[in-house]
N, C-alpha and C positions, 0 to 999 in steps of 0.2 A: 720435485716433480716438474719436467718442461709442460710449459704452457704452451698451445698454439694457437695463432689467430680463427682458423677455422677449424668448425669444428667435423666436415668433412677432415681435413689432412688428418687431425687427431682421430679420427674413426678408422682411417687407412692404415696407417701409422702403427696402431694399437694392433687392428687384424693380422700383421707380418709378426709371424716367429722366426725368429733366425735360421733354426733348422729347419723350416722350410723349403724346398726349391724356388728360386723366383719366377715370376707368372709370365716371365718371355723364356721362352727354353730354345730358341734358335735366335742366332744370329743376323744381324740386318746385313743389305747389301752392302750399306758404308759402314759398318762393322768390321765386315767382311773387307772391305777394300783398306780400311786402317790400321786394321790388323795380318794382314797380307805376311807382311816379313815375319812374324811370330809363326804363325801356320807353316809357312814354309821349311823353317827352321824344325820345328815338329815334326815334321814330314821325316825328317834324316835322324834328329836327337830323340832321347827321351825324355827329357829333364833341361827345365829353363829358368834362371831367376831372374828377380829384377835387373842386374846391369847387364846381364846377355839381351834380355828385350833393350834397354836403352840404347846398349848398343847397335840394334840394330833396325830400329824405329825411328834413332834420332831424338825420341821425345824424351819427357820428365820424368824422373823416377814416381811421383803420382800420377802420371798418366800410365806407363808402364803395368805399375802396380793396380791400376782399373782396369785396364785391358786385361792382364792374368787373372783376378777377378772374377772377372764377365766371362771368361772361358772357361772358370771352372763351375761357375753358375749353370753354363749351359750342359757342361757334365763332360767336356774335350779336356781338360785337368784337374786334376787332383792336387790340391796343396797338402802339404807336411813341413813344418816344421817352426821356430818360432817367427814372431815377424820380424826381428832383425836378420833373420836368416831362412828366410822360406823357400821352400823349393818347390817348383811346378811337376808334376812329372805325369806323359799321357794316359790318360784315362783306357787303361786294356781294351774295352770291350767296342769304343766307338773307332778308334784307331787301327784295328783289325778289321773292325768290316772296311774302312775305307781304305784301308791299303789293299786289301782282299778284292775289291769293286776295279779298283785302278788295272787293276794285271791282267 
């Protein structure tokens, strides 16, 4: 069993089930802004992995891999597959309405 100094963090900690949503369901402005090229990318593909983001971010394949993360937290992708070989691919229902809104 981890030990934690506080016993707030251990109280927070405990209350998160994984299958849960996480408690920010939209994206920050600088989210938004560092995450830019992945979105875009989205916009035209339907399906992203980690070295397609590296490649086009620039960043670290763990930074990468928290960016696709946090997008599918917010419900913009969906993962599948294992994690030597995950695959991002857009979420039908939110990528619809925004391509639908654009036209």
């Amino acid at each position: 069993m981890v030990q934690f100094k506080s016993k707030k963090m251990l109280t927070v900690r405990d209350s998160v089930k994984k299958s849960e949503p996480r408690m920010t369901e939209v994206l920050t402005e600088r989210e938004e802004k560092r995450m830019a090229p992945l979105l875009e990318y989205l916009k035209e593909d339907e399906q992203i992995n980690n070295s397609t983001g590296r490649e086009l971010t620039g960043k670290s394949s763990a930074t990468v891999k928290r960016y696709l993360r946090r997008l599918s937290d917010v419900g913009l992708l969906e993962g599948e597959g294992s994690t030597s070989n995950k695959v991002y691919n857009r979420a039908a229902t939110f990528w619809q309405q925004k391509i639908s809104k654009s036209k």
